[in-house]
N, CA, C and O atoms as CSV, one atom per row, in Angstrom:
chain,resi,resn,atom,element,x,y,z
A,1,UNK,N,N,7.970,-37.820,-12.069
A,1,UNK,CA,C,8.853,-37.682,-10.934
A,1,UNK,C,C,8.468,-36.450,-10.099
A,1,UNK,O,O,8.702,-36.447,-8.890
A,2,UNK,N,N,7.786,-35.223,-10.811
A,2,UNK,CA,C,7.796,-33.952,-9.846
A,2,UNK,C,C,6.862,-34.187,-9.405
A,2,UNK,O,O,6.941,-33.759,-8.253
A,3,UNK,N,N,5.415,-34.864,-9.632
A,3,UNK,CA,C,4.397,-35.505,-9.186
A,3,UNK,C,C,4.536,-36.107,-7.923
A,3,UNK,O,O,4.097,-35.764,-6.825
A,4,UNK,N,N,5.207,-37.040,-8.261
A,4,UNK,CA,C,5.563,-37.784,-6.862
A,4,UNK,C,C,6.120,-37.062,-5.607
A,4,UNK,O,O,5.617,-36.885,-4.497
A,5,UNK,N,N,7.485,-36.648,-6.205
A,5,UNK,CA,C,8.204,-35.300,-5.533
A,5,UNK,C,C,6.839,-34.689,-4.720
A,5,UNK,O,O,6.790,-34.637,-3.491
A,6,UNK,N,N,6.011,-34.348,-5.391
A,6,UNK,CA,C,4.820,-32.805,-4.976
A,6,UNK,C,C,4.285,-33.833,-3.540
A,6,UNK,O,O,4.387,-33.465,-2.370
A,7,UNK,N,N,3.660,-35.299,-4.043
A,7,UNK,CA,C,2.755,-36.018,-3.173
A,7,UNK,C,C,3.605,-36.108,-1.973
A,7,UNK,O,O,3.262,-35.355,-1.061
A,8,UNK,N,N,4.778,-36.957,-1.732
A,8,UNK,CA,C,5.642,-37.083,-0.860
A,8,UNK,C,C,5.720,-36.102,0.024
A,8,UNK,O,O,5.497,-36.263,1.224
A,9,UNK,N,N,6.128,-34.731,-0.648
A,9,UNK,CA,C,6.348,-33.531,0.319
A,9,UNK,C,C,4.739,-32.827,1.315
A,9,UNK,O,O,4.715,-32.397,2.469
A,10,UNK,N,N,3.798,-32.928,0.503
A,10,UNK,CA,C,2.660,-32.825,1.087
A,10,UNK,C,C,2.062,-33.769,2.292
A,10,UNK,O,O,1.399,-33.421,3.270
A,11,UNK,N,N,2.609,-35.362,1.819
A,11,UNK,CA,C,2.542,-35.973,3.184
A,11,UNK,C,C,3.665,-36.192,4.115
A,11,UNK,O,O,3.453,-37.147,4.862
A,12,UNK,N,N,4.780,-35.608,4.298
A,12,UNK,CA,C,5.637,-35.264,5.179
A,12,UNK,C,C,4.996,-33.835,5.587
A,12,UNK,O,O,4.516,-33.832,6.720
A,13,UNK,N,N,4.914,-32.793,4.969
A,13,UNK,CA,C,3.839,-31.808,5.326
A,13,UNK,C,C,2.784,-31.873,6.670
A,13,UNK,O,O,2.650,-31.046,7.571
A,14,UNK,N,N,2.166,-33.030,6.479
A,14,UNK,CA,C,1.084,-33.044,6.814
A,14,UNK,C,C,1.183,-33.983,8.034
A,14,UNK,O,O,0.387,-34.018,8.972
A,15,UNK,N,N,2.347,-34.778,7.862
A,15,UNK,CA,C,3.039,-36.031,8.836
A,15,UNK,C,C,3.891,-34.634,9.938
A,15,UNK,O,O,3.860,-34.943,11.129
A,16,UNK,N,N,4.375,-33.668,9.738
A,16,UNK,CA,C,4.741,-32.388,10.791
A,16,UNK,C,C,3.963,-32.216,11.183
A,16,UNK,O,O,3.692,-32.934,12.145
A,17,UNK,N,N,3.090,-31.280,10.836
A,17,UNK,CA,C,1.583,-30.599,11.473
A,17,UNK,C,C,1.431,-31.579,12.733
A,17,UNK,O,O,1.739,-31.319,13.896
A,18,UNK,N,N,0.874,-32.790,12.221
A,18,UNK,CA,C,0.653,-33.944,13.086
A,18,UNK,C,C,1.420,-34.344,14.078
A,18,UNK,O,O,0.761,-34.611,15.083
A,19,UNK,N,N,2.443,-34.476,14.177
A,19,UNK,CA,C,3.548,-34.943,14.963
A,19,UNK,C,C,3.911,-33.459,16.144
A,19,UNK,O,O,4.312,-33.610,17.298
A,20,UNK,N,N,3.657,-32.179,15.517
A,20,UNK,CA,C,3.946,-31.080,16.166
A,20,UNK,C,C,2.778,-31.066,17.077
A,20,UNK,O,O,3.067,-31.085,18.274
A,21,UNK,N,N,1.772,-31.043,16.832
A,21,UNK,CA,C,0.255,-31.036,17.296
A,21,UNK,C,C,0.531,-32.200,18.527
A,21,UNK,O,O,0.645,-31.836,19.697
A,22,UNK,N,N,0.599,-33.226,18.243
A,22,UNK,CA,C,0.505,-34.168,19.144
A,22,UNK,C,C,1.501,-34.173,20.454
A,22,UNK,O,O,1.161,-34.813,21.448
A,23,UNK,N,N,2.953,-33.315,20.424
A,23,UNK,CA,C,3.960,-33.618,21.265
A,23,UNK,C,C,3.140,-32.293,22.520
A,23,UNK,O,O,2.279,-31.452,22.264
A,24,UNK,N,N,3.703,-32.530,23.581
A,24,UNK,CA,C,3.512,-31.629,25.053
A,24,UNK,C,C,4.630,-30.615,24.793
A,24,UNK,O,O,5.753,-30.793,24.321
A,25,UNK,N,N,3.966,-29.393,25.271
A,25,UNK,CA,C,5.317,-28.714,25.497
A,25,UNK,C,C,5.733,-28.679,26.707
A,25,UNK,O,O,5.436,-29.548,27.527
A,26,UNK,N,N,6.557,-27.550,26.994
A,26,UNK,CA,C,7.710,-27.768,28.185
A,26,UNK,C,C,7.321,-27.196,29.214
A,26,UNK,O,O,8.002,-26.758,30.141
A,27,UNK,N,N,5.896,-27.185,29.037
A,27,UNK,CA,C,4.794,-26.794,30.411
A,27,UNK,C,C,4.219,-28.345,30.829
A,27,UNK,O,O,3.741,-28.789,31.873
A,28,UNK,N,N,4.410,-28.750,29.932
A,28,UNK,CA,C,3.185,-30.059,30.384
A,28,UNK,C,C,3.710,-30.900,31.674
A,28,UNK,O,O,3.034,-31.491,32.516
A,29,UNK,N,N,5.818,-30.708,31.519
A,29,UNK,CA,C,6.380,-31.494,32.357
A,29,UNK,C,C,5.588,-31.456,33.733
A,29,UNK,O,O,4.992,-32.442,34.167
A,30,UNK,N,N,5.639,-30.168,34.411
A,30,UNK,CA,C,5.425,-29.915,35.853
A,30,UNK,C,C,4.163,-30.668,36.364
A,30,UNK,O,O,3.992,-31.015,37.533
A,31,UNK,N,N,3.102,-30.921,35.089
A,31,UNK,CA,C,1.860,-31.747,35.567
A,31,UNK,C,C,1.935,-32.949,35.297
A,31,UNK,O,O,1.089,-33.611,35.898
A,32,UNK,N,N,2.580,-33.504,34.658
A,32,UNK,CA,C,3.720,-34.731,34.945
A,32,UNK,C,C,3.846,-35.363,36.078
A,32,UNK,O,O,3.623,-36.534,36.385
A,33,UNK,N,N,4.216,-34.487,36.651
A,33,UNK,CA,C,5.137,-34.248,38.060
A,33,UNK,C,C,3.921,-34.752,39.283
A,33,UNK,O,O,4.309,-35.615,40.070
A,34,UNK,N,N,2.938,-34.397,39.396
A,34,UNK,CA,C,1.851,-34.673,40.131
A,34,UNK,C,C,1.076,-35.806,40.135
A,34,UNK,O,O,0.368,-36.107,41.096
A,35,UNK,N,N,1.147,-36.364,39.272
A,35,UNK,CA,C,0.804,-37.960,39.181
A,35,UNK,C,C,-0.105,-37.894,37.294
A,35,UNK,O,O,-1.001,-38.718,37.114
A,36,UNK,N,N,0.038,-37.491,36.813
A,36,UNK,CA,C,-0.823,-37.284,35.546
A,36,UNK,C,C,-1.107,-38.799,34.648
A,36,UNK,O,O,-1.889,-39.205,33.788
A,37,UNK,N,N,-0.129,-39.237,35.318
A,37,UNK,CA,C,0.334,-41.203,34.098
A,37,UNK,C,C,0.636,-41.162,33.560
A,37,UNK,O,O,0.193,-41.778,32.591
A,38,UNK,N,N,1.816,-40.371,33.448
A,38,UNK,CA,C,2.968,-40.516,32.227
A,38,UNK,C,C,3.705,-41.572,32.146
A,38,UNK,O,O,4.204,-42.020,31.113
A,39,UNK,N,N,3.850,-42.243,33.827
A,39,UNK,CA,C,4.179,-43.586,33.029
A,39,UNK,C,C,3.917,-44.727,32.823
A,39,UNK,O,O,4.680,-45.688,32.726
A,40,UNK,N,N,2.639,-44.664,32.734
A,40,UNK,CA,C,1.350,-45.794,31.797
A,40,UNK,C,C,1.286,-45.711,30.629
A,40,UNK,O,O,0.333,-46.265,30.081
A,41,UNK,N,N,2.373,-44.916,29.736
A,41,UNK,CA,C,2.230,-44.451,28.562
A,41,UNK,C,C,2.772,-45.813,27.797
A,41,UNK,O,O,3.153,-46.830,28.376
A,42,UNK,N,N,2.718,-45.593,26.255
A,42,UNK,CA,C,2.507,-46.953,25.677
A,42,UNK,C,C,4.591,-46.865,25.777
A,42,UNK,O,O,5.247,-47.904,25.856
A,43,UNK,N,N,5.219,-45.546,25.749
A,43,UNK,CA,C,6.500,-45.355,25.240
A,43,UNK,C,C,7.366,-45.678,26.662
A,43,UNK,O,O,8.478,-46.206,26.658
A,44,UNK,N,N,6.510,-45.184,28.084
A,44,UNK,CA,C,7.393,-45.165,29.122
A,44,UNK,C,C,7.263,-43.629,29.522
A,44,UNK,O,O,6.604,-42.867,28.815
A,45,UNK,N,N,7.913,-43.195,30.682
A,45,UNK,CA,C,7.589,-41.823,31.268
A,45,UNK,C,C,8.476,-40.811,30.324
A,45,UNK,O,O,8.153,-39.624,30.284
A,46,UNK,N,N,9.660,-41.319,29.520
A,46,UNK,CA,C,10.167,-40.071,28.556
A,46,UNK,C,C,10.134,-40.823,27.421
A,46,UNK,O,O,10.580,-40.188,26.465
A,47,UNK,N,N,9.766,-41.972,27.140
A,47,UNK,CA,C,10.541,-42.838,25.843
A,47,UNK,C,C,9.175,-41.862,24.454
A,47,UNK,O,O,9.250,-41.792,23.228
A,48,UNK,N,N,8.274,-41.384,25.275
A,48,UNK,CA,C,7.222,-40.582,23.968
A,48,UNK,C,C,7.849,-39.302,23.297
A,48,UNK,O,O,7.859,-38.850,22.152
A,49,UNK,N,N,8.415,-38.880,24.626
A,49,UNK,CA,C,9.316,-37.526,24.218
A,49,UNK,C,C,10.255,-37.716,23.432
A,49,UNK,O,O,10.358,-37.035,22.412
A,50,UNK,N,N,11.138,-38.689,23.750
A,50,UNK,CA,C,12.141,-39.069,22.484
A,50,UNK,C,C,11.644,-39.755,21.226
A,50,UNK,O,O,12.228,-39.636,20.148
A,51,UNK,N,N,10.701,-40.376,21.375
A,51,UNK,CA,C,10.500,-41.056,19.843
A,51,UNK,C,C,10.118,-39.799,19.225
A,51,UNK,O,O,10.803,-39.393,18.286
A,52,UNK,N,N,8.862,-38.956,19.726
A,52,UNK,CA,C,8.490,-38.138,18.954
A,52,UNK,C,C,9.126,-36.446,18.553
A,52,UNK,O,O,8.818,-35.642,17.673
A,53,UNK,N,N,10.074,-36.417,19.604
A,53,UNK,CA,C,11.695,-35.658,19.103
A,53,UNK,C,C,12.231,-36.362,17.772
A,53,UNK,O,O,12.313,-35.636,16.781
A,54,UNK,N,N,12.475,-37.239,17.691
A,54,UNK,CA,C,13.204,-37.746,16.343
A,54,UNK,C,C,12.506,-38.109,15.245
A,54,UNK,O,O,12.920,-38.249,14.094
A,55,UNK,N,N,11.007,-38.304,15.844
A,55,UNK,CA,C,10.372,-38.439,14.891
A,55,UNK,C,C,10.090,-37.094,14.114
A,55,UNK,O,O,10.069,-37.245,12.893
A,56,UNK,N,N,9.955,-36.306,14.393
A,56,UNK,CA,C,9.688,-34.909,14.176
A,56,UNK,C,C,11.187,-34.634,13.073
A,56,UNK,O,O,11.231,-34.499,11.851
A,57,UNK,N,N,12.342,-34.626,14.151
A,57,UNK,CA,C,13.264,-34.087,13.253
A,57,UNK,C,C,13.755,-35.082,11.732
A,57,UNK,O,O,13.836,-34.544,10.628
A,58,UNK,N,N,13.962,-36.164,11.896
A,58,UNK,CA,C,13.622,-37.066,10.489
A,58,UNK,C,C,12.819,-36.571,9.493
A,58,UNK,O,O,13.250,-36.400,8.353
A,59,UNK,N,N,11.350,-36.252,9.916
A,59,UNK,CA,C,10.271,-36.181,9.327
A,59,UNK,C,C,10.491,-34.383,8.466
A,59,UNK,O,O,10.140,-33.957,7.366
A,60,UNK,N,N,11.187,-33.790,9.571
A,60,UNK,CA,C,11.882,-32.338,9.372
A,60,UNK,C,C,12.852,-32.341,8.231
A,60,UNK,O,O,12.649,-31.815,7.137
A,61,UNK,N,N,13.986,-33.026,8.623
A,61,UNK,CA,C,14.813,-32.950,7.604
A,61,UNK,C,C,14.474,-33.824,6.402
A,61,UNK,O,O,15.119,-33.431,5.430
A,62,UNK,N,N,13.619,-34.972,6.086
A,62,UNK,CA,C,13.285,-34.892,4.309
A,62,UNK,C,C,12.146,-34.256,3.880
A,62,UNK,O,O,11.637,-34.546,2.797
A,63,UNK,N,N,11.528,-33.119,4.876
A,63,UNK,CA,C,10.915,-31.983,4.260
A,63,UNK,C,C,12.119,-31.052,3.466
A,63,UNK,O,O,12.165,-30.932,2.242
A,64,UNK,N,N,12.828,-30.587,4.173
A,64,UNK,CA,C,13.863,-29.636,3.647
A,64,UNK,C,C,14.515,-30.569,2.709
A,64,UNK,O,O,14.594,-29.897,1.680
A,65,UNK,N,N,14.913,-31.465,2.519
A,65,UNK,CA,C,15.222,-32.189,1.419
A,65,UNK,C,C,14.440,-32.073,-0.455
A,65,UNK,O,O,14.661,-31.728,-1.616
A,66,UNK,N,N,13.457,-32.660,0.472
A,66,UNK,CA,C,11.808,-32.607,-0.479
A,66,UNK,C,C,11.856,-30.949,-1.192
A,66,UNK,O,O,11.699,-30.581,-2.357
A,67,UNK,N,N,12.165,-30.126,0.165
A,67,UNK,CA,C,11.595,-28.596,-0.434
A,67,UNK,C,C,12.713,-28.123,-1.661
A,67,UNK,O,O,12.440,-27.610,-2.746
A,68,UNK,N,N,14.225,-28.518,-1.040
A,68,UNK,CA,C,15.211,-28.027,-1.958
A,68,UNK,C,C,15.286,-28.779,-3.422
A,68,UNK,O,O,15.625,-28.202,-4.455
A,69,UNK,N,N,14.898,-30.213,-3.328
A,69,UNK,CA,C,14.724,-30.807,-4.408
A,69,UNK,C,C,13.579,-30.064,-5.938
A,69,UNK,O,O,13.884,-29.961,-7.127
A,70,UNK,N,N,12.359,-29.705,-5.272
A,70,UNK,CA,C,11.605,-29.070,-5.783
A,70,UNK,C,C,11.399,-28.131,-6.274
A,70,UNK,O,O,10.590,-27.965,-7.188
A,71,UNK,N,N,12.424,-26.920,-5.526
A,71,UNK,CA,C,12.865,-25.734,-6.051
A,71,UNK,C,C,14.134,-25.834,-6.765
A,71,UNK,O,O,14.468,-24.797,-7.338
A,72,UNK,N,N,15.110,-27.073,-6.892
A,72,UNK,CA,C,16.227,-27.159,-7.949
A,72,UNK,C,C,15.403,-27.448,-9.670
A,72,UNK,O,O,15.775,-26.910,-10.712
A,73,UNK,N,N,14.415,-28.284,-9.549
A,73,UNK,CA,C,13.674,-29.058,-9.981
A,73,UNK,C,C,12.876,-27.636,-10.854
A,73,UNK,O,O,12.788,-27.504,-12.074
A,74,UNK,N,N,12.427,-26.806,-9.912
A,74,UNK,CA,C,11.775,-26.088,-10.417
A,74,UNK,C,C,12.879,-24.772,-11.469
A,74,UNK,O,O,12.561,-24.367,-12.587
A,75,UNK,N,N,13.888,-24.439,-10.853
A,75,UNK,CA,C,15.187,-23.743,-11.560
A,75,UNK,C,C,15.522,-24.518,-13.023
A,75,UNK,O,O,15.926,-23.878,-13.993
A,76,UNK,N,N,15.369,-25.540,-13.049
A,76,UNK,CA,C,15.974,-26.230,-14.174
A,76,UNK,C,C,14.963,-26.475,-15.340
A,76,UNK,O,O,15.202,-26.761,-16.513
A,77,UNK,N,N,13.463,-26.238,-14.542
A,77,UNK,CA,C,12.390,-26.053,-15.679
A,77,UNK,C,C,12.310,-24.787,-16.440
A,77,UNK,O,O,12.034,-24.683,-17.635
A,78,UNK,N,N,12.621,-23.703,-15.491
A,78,UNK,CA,C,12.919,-22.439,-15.807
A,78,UNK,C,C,14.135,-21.516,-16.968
A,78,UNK,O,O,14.089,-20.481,-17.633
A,79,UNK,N,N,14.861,-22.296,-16.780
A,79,UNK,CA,C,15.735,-22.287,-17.734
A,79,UNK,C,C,16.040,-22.823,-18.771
A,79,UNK,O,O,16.775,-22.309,-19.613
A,80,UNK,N,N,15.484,-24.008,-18.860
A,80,UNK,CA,C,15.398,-24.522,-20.440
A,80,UNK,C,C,14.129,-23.805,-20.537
A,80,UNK,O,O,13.643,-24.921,-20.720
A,81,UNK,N,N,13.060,-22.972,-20.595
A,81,UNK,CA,C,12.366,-23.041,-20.948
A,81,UNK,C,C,12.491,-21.231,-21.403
A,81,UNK,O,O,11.510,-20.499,-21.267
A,82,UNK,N,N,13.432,-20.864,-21.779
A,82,UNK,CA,C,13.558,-19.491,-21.649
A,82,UNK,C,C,12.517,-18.861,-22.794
A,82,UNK,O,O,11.646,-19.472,-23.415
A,83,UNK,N,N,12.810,-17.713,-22.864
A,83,UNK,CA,C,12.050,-16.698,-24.136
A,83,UNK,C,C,13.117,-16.445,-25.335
A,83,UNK,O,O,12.651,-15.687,-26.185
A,84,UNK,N,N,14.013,-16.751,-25.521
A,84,UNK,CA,C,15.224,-16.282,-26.265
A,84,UNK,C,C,15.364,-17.991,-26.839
A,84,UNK,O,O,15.387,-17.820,-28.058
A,85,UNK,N,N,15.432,-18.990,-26.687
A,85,UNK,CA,C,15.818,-20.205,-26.891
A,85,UNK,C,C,15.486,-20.258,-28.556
A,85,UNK,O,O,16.290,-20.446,-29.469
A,86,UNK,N,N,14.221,-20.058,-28.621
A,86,UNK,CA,C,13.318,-20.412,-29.781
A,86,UNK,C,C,13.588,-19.441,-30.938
A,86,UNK,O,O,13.059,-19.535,-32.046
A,87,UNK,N,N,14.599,-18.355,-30.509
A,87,UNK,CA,C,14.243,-17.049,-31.543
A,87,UNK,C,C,15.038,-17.147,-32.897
A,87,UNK,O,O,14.714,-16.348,-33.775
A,88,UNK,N,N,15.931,-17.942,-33.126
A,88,UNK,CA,C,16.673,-18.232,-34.543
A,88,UNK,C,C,15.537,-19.058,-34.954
A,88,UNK,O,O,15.144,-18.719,-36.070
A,89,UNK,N,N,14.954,-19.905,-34.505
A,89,UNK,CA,C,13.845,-20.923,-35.548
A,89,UNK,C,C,12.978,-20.459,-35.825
A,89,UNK,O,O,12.321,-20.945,-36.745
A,90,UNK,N,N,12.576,-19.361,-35.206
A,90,UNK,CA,C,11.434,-18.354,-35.722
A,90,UNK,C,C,11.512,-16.983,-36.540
A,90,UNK,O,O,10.620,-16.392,-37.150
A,91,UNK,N,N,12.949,-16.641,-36.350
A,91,UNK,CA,C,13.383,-15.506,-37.304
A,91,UNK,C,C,13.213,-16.171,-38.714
A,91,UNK,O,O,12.583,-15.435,-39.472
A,92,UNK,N,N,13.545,-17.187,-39.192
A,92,UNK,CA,C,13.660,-17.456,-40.290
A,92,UNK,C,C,12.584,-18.231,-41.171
A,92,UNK,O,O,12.762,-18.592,-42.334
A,93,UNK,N,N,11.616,-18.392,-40.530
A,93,UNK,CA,C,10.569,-19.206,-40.835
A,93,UNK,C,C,9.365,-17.532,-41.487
A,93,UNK,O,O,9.356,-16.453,-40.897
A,94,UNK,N,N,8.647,-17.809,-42.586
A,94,UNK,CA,C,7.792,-16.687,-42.473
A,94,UNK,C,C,7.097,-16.483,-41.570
A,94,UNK,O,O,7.686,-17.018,-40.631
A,95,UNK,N,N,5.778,-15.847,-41.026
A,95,UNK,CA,C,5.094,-16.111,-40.260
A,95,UNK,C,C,3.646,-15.883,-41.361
A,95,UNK,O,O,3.451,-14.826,-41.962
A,96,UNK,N,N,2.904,-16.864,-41.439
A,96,UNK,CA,C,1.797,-16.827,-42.079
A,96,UNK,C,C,0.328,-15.505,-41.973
A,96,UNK,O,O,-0.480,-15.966,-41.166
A,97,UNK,N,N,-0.057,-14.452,-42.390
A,97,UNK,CA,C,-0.690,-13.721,-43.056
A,97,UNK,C,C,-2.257,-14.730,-42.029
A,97,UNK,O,O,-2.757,-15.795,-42.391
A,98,UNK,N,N,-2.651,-13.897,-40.768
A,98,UNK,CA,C,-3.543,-13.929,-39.931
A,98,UNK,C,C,-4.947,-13.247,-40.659
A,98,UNK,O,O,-5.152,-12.137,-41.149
A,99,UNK,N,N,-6.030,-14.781,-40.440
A,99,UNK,CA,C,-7.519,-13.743,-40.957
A,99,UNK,C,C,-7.766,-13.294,-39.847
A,99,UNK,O,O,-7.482,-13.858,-38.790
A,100,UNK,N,N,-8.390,-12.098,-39.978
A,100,UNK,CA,C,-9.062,-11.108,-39.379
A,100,UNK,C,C,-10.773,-10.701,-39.479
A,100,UNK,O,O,-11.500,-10.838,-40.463
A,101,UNK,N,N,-11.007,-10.349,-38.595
A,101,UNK,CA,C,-12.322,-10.118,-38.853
A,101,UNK,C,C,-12.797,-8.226,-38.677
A,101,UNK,O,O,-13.915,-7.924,-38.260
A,102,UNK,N,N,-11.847,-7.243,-39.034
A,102,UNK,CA,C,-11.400,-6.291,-38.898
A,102,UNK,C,C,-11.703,-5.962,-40.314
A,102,UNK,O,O,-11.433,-6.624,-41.316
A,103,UNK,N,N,-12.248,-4.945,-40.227
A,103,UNK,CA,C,-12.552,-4.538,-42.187
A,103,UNK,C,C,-11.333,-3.948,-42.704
A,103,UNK,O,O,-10.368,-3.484,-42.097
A,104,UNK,N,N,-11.550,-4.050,-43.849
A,104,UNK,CA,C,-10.092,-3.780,-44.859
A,104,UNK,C,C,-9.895,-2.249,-44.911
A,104,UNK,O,O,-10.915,-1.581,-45.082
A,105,UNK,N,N,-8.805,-1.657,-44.795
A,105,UNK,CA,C,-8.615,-0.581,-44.386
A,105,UNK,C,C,-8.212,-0.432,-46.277
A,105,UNK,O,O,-7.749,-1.438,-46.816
A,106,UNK,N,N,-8.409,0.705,-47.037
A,106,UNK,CA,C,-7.908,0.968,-48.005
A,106,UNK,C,C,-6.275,1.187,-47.998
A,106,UNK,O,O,-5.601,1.372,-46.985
A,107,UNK,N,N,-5.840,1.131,-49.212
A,107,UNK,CA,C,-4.494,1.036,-49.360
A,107,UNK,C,C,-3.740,2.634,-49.276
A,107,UNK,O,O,-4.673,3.435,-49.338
A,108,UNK,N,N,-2.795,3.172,-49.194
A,108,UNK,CA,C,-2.230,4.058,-48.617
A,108,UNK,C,C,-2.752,5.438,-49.172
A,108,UNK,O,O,-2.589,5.684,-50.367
A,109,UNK,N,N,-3.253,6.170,-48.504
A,109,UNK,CA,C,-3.859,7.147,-49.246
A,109,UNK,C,C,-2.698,8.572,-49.520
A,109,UNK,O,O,-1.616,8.800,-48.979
A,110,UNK,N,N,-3.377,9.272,-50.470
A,110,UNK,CA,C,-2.149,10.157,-50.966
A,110,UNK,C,C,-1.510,11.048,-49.923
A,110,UNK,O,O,-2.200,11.273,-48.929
A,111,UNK,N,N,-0.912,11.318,-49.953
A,111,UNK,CA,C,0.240,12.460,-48.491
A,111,UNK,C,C,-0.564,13.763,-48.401
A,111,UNK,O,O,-0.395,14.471,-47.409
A,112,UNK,N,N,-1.433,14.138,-49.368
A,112,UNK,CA,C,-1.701,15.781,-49.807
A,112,UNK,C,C,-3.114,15.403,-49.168
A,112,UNK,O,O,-3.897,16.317,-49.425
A,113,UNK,N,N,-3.729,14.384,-48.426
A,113,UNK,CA,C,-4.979,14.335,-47.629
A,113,UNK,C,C,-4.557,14.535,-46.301
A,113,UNK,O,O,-5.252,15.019,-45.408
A,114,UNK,N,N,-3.910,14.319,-46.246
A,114,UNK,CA,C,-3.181,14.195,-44.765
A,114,UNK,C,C,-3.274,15.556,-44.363
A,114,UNK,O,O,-2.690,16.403,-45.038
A,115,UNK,N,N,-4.036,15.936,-43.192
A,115,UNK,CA,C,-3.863,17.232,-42.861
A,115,UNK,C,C,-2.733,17.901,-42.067
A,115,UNK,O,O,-2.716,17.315,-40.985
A,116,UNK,N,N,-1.897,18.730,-42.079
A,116,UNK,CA,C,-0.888,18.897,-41.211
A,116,UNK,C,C,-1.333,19.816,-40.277
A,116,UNK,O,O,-2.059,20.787,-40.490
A,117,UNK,N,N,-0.598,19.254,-38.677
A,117,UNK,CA,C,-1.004,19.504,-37.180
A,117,UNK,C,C,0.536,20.336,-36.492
A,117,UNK,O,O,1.500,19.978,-35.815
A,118,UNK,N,N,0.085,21.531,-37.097
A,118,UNK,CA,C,1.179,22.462,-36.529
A,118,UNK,C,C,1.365,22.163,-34.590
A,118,UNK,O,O,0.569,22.185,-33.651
A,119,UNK,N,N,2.961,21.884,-34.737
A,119,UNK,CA,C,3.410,21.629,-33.276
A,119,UNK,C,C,3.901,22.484,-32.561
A,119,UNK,O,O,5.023,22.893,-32.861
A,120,UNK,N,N,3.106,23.112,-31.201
A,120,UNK,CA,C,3.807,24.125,-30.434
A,120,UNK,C,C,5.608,24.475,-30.207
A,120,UNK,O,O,6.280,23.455,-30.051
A,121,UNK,N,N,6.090,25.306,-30.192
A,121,UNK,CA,C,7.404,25.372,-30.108
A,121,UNK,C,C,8.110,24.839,-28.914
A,121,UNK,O,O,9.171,24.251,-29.121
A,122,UNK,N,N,7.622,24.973,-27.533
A,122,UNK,CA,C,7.348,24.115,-26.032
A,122,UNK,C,C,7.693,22.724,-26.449
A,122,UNK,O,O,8.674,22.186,-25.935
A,123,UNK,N,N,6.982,22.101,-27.324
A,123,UNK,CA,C,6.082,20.993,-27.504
A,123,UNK,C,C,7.253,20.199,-28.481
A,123,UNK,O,O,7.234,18.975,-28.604
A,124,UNK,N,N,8.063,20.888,-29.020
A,124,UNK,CA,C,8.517,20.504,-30.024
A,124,UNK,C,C,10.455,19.694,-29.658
A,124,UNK,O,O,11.475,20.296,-29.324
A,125,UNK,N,N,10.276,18.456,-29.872
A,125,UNK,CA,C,11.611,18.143,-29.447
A,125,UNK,C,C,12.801,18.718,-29.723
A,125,UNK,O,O,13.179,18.901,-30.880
A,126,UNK,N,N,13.406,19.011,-28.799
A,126,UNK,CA,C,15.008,19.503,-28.660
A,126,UNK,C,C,16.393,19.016,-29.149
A,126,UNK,O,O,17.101,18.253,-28.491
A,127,UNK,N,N,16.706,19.501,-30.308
A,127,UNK,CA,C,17.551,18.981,-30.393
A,127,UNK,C,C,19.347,18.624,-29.839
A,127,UNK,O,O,20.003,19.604,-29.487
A,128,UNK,N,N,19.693,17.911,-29.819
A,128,UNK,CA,C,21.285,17.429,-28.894
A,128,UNK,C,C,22.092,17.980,-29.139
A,128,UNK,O,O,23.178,17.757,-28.604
C-alpha cells in the first residue's frame, strides 16, 4: 500500500510540474489581445484557462491528500517501531557470550600491581 501511495504521489507530482509549465500567465493575456489565436484553440478563447485552472487544482488537492496520507502513514511506522517496545523480552532472555578475535586478557591481576596515581588537590572532586 505505501508503495503505491509513493507511485501515485510522484505521478501527481509530476502531472503539477506539467500542468504548471504548460498554463500562460497573466502576461500572456494582453498578447491575446492582438490577434495571437487564442481562439483556434482546441478549448475555445478561455475554455484552456479553465480546464487547466481545475485541472491544476484537483491535481493540487490529491497531492496534499497523497502528502498527508504518507506522513500519517509514516507516524504510525514510527511508533510501533519504538526502542523501548522490545526491552522486557530482552531483559530476560541471557544474551549469549560473543567470539572475539581480541586476545585473552588474563584474569584479574592482584591490587598490590596496580600502581597508585596520586591526584592533584585542584583536581580532586569536591565534596557536597
Amino acid at each position: 500500500m505505501h508503495t503505491i501511495l509513493v507511485v501515485v504521489h510522484l505521478f501527481l507530482s509530476i502531472g503539477l510540474i506539467g500542468l504548471i509549465l504548460i498554463q500562460h500567465g497573466k502576461g500572456a493575456d494582453a498578447g491575446a489581445a492582438f490577434g495571437s489565436g487564442a481562439s483556434s484553440t482546441v478549448f475555445g478563447a478561455r475554455g484552456s484557462a479553465n480546464f487547466l485552472s481545475r485541472t491544476t487544482g484537483v491535481l493540487a488537492l490529491l497531492f496534499f491528500v497523497t502528502s498527508l496520507t504518507l506522513a500519517w502513514m509514516a507516524m504510525e511506522t514510527a511508533r510501533d517501531s519504538g526502542l523501548m517496545i522490545d526491552t522486557q523480552a530482552t531483559e530476560s532472555q541471557p544474551v549469549p557470550a560473543a567470539e572475539s578475535d581480541l586476545p585473552v586478557v588474563p584474569e584479574a591481576i592482584n591490587d598490590s600491581e596496580i600502581p597508585v596515581v596520586p591526584v592533584p588537590a585542584e583536581a580532586a572532586p569536591k565534596p557536597e
